[in-house]
TORPA-733177 format. One record per residue (C-alpha): residue number from 1; residue in one letter; x, y, z. Coordinates in nm, 4 decimals, always signed. Layout:
# residues N
<r num="NUM" residuo="A" xx="X" yy="Y" zz="Z"/>
...
//
This chain:
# residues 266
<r num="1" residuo="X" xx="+8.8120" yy="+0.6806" zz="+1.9926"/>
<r num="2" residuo="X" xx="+8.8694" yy="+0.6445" zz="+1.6072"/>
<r num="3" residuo="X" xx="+8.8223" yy="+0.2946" zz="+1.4785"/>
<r num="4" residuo="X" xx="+8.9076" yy="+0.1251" zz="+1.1725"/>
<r num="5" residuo="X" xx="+8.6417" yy="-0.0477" zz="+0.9780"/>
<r num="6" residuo="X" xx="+8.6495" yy="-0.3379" zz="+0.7057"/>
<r num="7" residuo="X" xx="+8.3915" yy="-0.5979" zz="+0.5780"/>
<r num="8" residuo="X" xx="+8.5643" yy="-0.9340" zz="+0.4602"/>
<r num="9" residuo="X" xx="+8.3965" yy="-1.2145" zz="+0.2162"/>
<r num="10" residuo="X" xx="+8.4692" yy="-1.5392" zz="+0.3108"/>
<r num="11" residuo="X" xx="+8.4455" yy="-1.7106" zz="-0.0364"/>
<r num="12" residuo="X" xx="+8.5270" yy="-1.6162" zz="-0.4544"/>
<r num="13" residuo="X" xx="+8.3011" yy="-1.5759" zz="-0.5761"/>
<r num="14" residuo="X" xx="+8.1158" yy="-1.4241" zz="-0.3321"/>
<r num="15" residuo="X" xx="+7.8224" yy="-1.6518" zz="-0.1327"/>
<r num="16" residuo="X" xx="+7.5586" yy="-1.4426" zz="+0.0112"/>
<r num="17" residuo="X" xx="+7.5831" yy="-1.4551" zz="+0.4254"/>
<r num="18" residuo="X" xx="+7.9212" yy="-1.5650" zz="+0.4412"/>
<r num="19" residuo="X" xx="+8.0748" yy="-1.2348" zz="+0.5399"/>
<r num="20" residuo="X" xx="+8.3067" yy="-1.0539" zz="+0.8096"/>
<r num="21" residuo="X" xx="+8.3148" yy="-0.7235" zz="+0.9757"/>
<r num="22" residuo="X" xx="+8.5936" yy="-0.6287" zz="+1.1592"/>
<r num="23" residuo="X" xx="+8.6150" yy="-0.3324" zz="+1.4050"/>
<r num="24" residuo="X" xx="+8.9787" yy="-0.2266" zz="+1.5291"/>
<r num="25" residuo="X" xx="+8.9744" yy="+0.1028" zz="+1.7456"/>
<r num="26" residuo="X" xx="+9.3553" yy="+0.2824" zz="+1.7037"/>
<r num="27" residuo="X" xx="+9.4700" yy="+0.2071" zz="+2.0234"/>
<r num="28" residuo="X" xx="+9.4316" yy="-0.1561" zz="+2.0993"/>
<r num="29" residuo="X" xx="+9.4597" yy="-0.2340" zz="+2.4861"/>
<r num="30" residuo="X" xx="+9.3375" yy="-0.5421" zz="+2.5457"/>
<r num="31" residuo="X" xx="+9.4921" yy="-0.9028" zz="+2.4599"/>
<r num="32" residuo="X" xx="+9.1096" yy="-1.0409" zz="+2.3930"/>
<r num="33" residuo="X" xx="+8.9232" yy="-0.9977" zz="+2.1150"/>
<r num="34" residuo="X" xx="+8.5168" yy="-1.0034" zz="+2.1165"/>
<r num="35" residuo="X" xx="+8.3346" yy="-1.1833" zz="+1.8395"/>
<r num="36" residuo="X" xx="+7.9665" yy="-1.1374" zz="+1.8015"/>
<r num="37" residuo="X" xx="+7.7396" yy="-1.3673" zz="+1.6631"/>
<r num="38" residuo="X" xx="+7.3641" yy="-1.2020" zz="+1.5689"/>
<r num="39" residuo="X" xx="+7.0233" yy="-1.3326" zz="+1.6379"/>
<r num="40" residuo="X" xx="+6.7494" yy="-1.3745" zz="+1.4015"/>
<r num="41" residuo="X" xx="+6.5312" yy="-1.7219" zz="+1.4509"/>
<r num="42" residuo="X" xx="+6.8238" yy="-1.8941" zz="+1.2619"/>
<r num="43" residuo="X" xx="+6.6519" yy="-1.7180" zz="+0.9511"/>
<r num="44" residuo="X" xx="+6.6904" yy="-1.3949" zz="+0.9927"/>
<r num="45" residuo="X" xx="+6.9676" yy="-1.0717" zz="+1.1262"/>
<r num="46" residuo="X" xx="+7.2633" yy="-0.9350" zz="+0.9809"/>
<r num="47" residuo="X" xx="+7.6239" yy="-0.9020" zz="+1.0867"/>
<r num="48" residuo="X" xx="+7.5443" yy="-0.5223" zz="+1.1822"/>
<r num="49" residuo="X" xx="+7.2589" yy="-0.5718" zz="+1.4444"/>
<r num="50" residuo="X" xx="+7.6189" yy="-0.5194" zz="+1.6720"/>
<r num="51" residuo="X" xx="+7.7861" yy="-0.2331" zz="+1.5215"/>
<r num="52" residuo="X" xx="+7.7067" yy="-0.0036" zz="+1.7698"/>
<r num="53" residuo="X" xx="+7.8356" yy="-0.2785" zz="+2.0642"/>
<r num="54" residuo="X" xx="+8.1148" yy="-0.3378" zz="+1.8646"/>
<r num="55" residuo="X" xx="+8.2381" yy="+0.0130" zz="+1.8481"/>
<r num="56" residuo="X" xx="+8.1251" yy="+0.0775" zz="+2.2427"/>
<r num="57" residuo="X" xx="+8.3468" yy="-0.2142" zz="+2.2961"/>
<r num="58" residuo="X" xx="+8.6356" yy="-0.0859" zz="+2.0853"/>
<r num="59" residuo="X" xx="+8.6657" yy="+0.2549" zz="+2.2905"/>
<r num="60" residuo="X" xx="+8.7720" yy="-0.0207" zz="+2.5774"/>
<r num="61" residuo="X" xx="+9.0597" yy="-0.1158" zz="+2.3455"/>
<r num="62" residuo="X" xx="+8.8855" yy="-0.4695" zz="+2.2092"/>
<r num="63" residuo="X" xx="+8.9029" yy="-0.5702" zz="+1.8236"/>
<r num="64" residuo="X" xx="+8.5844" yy="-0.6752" zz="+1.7389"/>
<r num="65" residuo="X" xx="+8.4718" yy="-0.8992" zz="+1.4957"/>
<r num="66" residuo="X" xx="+8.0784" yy="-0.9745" zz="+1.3821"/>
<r num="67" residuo="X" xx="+7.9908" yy="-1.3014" zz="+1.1243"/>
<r num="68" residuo="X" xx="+7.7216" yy="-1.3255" zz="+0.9318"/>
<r num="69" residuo="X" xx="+7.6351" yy="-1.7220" zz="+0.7947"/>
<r num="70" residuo="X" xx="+7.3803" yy="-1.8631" zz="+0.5758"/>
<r num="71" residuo="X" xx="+6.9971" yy="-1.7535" zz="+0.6246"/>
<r num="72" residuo="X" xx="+6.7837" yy="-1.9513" zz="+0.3944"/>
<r num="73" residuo="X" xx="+6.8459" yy="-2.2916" zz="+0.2221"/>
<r num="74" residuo="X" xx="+7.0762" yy="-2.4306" zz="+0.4636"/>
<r num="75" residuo="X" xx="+6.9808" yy="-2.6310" zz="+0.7829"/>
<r num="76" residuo="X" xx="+7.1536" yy="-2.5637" zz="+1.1672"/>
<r num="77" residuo="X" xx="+7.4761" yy="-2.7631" zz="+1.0396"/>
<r num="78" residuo="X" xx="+7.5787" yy="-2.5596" zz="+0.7705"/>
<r num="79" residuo="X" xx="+7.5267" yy="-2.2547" zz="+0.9700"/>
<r num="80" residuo="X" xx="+7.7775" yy="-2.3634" zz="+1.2352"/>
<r num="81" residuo="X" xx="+7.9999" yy="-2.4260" zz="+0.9489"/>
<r num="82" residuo="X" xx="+7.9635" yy="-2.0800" zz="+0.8220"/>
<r num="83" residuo="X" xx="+8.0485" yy="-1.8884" zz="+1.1897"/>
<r num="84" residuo="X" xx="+8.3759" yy="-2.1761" zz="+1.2319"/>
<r num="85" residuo="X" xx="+8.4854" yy="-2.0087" zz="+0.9272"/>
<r num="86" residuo="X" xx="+8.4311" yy="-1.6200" zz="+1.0215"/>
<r num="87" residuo="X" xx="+8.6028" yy="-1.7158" zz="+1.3711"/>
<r num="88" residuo="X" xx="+8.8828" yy="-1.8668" zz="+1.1858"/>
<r num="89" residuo="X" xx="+8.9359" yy="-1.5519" zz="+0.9220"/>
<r num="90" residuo="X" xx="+8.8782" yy="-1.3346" zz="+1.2475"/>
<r num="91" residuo="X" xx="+9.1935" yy="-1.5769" zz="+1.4105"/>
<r num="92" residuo="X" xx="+9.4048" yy="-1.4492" zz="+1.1409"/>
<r num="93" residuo="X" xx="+9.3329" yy="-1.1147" zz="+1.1030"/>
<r num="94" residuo="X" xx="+9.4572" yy="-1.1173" zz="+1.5013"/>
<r num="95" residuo="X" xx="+9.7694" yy="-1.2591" zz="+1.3808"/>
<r num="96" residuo="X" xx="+9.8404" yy="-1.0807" zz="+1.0603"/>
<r num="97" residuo="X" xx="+9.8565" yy="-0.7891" zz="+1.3113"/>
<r num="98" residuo="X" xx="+10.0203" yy="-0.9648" zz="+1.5232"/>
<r num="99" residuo="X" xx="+9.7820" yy="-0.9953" zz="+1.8065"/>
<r num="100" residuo="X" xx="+9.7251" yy="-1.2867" zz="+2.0459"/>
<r num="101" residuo="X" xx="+9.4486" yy="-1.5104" zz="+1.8779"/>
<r num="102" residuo="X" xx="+9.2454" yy="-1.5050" zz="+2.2251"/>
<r num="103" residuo="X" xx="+8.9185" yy="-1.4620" zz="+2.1476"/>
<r num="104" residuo="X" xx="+8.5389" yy="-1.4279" zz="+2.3640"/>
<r num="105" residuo="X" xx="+8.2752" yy="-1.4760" zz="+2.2108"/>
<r num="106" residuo="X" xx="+7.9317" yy="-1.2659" zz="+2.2045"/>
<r num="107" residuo="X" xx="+7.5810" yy="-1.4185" zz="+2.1042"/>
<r num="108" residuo="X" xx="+7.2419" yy="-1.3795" zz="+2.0997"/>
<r num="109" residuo="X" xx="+6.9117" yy="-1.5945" zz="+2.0816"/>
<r num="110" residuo="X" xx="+7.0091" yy="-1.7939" zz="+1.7454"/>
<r num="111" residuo="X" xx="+7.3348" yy="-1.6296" zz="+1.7713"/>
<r num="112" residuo="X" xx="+7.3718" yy="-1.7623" zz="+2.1162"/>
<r num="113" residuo="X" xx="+7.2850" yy="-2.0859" zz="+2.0344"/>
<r num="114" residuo="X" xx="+7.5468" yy="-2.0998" zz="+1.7331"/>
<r num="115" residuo="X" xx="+7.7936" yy="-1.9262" zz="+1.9666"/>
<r num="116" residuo="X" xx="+7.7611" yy="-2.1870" zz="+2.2837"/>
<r num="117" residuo="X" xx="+7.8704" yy="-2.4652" zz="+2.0574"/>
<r num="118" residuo="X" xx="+8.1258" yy="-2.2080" zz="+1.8697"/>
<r num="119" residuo="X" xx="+8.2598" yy="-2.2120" zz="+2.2160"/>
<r num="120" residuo="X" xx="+8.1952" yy="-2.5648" zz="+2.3392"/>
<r num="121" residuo="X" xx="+8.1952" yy="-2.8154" zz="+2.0741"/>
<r num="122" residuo="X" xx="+8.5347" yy="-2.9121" zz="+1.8615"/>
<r num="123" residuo="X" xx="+8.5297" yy="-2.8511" zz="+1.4720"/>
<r num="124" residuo="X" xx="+8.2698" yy="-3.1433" zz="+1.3587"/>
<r num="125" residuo="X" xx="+8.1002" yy="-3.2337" zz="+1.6885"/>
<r num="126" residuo="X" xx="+7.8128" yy="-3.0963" zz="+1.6020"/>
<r num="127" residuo="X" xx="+7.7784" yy="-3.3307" zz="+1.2611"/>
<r num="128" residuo="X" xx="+7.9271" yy="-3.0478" zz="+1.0296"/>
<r num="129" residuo="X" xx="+8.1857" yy="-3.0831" zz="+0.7674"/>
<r num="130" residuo="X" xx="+8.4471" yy="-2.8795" zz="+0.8418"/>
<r num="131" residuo="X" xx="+8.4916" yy="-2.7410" zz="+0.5007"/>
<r num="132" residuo="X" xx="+8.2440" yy="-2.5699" zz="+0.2349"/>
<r num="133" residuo="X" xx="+8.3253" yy="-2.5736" zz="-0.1126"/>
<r num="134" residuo="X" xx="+8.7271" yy="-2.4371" zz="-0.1354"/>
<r num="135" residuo="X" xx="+8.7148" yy="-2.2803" zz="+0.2228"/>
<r num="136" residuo="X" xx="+8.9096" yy="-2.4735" zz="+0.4676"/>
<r num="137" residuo="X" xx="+9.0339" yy="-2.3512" zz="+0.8121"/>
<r num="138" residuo="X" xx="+9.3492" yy="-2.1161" zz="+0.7867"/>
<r num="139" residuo="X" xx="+9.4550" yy="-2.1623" zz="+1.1570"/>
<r num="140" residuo="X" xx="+9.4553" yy="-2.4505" zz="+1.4160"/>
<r num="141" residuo="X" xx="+9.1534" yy="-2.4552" zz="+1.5700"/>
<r num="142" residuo="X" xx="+9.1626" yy="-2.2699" zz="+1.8909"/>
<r num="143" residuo="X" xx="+8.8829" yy="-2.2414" zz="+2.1356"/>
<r num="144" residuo="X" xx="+8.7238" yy="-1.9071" zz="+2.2217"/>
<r num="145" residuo="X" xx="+8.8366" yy="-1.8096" zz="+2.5844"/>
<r num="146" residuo="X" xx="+8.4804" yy="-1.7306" zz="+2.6947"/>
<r num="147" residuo="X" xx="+8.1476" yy="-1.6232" zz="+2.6041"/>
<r num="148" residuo="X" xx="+7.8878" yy="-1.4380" zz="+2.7239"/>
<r num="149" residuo="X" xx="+7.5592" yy="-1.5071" zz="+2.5910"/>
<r num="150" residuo="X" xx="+7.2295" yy="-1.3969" zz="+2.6121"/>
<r num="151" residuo="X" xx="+6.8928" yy="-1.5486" zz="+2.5507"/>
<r num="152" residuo="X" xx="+7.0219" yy="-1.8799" zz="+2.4742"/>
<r num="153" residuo="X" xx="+6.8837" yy="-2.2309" zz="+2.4012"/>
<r num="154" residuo="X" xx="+7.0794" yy="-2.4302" zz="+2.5806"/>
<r num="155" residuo="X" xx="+6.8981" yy="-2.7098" zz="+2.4502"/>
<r num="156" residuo="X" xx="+6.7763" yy="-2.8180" zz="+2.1403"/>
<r num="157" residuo="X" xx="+6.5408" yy="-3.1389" zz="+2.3284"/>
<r num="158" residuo="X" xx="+6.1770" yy="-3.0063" zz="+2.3998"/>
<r num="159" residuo="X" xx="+6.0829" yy="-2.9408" zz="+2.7073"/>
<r num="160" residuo="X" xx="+5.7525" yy="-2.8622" zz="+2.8864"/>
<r num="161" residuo="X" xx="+5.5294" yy="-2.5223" zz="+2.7698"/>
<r num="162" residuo="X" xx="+5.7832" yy="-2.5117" zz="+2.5195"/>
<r num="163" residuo="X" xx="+5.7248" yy="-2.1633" zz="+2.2998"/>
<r num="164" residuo="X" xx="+5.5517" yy="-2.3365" zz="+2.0192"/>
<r num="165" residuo="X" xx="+5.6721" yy="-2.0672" zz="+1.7150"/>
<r num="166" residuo="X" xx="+6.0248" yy="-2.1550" zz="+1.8556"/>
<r num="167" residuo="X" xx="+6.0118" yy="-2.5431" zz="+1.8555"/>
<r num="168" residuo="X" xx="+5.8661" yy="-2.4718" zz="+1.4575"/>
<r num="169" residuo="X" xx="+6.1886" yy="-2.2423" zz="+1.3924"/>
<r num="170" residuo="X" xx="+6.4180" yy="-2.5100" zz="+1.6024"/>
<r num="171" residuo="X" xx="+6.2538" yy="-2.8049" zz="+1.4004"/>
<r num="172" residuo="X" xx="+6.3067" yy="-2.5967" zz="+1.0339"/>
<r num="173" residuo="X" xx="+6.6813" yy="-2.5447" zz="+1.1067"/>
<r num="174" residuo="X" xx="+6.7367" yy="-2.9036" zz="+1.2118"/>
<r num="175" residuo="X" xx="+6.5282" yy="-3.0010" zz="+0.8932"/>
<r num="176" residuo="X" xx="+6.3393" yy="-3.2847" zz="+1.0770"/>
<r num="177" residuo="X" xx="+6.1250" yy="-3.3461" zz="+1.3648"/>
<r num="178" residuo="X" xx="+6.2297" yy="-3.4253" zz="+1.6733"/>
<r num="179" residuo="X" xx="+5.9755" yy="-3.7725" zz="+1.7077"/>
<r num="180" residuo="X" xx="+6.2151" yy="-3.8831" zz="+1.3618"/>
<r num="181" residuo="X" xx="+6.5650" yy="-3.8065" zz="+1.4556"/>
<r num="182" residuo="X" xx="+6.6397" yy="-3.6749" zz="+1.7986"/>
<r num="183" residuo="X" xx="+6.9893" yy="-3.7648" zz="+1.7919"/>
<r num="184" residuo="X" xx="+7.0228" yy="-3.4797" zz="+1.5675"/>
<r num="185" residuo="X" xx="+6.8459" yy="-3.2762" zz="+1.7713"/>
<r num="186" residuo="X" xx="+7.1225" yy="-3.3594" zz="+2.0685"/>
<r num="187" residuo="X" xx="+7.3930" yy="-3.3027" zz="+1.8775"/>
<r num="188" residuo="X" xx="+7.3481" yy="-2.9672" zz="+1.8396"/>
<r num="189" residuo="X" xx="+7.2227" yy="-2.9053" zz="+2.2185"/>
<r num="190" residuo="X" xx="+7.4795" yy="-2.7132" zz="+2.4029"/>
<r num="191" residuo="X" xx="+7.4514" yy="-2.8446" zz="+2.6932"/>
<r num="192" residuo="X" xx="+7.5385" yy="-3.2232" zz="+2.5370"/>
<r num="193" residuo="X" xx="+7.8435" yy="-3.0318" zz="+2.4592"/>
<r num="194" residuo="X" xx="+7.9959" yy="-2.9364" zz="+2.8076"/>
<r num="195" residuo="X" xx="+8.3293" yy="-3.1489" zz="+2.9194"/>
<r num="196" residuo="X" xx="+8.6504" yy="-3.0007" zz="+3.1560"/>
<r num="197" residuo="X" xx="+8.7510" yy="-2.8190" zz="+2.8953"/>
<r num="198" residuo="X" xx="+8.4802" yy="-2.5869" zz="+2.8222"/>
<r num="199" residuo="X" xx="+8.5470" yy="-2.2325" zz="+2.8420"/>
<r num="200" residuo="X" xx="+8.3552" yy="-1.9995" zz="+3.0898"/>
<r num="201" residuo="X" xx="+8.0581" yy="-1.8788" zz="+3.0379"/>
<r num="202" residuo="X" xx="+7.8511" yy="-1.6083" zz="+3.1679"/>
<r num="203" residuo="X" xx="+7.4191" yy="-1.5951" zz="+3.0838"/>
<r num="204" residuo="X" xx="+7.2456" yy="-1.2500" zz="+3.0266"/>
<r num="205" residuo="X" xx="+6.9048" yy="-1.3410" zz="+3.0953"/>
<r num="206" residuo="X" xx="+6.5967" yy="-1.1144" zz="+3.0864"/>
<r num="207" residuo="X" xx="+6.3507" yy="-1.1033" zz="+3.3262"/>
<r num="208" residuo="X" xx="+6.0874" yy="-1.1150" zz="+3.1115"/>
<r num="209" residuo="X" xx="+6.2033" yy="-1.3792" zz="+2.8544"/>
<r num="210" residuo="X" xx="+5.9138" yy="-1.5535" zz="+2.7018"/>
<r num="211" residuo="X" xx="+6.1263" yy="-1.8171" zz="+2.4517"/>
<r num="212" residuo="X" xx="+6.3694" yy="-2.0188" zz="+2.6693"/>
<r num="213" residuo="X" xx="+6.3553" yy="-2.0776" zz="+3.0089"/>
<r num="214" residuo="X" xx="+6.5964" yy="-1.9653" zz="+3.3300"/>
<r num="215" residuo="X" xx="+6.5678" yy="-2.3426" zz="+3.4468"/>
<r num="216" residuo="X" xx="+6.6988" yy="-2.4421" zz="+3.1348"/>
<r num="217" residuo="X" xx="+6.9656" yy="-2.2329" zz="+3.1964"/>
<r num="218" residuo="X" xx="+7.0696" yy="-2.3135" zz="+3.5525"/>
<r num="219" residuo="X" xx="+7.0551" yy="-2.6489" zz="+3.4442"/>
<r num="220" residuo="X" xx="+7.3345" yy="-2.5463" zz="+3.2442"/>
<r num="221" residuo="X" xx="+7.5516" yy="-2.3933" zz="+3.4589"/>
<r num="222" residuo="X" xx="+7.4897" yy="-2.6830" zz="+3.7189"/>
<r num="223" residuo="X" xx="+7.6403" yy="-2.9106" zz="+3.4677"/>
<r num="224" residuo="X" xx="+7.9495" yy="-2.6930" zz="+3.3603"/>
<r num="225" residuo="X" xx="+7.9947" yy="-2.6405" zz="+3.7700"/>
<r num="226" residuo="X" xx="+7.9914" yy="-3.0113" zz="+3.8006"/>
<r num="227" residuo="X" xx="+8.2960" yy="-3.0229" zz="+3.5734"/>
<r num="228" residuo="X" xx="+8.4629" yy="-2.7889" zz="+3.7542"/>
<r num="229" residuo="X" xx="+8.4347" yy="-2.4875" zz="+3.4997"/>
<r num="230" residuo="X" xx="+8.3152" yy="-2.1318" zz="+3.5513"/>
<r num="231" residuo="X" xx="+7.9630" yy="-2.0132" zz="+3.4742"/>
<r num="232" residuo="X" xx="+7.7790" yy="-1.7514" zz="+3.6037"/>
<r num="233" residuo="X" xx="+7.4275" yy="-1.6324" zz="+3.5038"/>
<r num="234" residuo="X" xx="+7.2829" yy="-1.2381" zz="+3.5820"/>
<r num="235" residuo="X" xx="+6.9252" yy="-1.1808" zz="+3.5454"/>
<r num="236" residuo="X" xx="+6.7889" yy="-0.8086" zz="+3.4572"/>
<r num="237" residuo="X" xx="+6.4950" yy="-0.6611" zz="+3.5503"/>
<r num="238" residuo="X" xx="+6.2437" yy="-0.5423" zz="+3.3204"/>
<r num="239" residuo="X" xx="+6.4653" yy="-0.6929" zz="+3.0432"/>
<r num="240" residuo="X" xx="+6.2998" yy="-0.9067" zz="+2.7706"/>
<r num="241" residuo="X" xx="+6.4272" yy="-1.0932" zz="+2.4948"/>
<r num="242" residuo="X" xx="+6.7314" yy="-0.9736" zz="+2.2797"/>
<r num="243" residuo="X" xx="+6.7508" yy="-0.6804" zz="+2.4748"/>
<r num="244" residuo="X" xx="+7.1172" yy="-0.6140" zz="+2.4590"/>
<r num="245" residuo="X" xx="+7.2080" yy="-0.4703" zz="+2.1220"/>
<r num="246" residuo="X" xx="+7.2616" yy="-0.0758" zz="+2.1968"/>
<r num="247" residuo="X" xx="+7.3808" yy="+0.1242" zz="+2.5233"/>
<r num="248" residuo="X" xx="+7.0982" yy="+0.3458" zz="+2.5907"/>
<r num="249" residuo="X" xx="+6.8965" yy="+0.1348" zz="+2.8752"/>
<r num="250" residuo="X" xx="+7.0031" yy="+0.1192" zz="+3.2062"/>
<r num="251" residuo="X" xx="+6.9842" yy="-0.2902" zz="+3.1512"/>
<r num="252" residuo="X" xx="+7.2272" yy="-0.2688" zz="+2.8700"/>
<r num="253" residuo="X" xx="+7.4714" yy="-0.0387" zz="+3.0380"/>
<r num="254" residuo="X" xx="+7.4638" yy="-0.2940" zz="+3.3118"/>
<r num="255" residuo="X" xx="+7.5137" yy="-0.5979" zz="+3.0882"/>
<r num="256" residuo="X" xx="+7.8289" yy="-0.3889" zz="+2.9049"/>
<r num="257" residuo="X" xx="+7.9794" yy="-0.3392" zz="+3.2624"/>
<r num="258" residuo="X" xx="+7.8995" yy="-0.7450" zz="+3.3482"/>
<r num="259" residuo="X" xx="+8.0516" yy="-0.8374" zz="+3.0183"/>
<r num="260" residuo="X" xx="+8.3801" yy="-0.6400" zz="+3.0574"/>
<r num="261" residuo="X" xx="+8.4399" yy="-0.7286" zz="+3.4078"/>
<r num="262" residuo="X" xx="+8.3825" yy="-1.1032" zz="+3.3039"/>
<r num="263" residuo="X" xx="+8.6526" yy="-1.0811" zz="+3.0582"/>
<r num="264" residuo="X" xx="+8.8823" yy="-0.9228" zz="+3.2923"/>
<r num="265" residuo="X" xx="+8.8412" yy="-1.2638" zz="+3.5007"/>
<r num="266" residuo="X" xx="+8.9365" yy="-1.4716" zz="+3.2038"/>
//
């Protein structure tokens, strides 16, 4: 299916990581749109790691959308500031073409972590400002529908055999240690973030995921279950961290097929 293609900057002059792609295939079918939020250690990744997704998921009729945010110089709260704003262009380039502004969300390790409390946490929960330099928020904020995310940190609080090159990378983005400020360290744990009016959720864990635990993750969905909201978690086999970024494996074939028929529960 053909697609149209265009990269959007979020700020003139331009600021390096603040940046939108936008996929739109020429038949849209669906009322949701996908939004995909990359991995990288919080330092690292690019808006394209999901090109190929993105234009898998637009021969099933989504518009996708893929931010990129800050890399270096900034700690964990400026980052969330920077993927507020890409979901907020994304919002209104769904209703300059007059499209429903309904919106799931798609992340991955870091991106996971930045999408769960995308998804979760109101504008400024998480101890960001809202704004960055002349950018303010075009739309009312509206929640993302859903997410699906994969490799995720649920947490940002230590817990035992915790990887230690992760707790260094979680502990540089916060820009303090945990033993000085832990409250900062909560704020920006997902799962502090859950209420009855969190979205659903589904997990995509990998079997063989070394950085953040399934227990950490079925704590989780415990939690969102006792507020009465949908999660769901699917473990693949033979799967290992960040595995789902193309569609030539038989694990990410599956994980496409879990994703869309999540959505079509929504």
């Amino acid at each position: 299916m053909p697609y149209q293609f265009k990269s959007i900057y979020l700020d003139e002059p331009i600021v390096e990581g603040r940046a939108l792609d936008v996929f739109q295939p020429e038949e849209v079918t669906r009322d949701v749109a996908i939004f995909f939020v990359h991995g990288g250690g919080w330092r690292a990744g690019a808006r394209a790691h999901f090109h190929r997704l993105m234009r898998a998921f637009n021969r099933e009729g989504f518009v996708c959308g893929s931010t990129d945010y800050r890399l270096s110089g900034v700690c964990i709260r400026e980052q969330i500031t920077d993927v507020r704003h890409g979901y907020d262009l994304f919002v209104s380039e769904l209703r300059q073409a007059n499209r429903p502004a309904k919106v799931f969300v798609f992340g991955s390790s870091a991106g996971a972590h930045l999408a769960a409390l995308l998804t979760l946490a109101l504008p400024g929960e998480c101890g960001e400002d809202p704004d960055f330099a002349a950018c303010r928020f075009q739309n009312e904020w509206i929640r993302p529908v859903g997410a699906a995310l994969q490799s995720t940190p649920v947490t940002f609080e230590p817990w035992d055999d915790i990887f230690p090159h992760g707790w260094t990378a979680m502990q540089g983005i916060v820009g303090t240690t945990y033993e000085e400020h832990p409250e900062l360290f909560r704020s920006v744990s997902p799962i502090e973030h859950i209420s009855g009016e969190s979205p659903p959720i589904l997990f995509l864990e990998a079997e063989n995921e070394h950085m953040f635990p399934l227990e950490l993750t079925e704590r989780f969905v415990e939690k969102m279950r006792a507020h009465g909201r949908r999660s769901e978690i699917k473990v693949y086999t033979k799967a290992e961290h960040g595995f789902f970024y193309d569609l030539t494996r038989r694990q990410q074939k599956e994980a496409f097929r879990d994703i869309l028929g999540f959505v079509e529960k929504l």
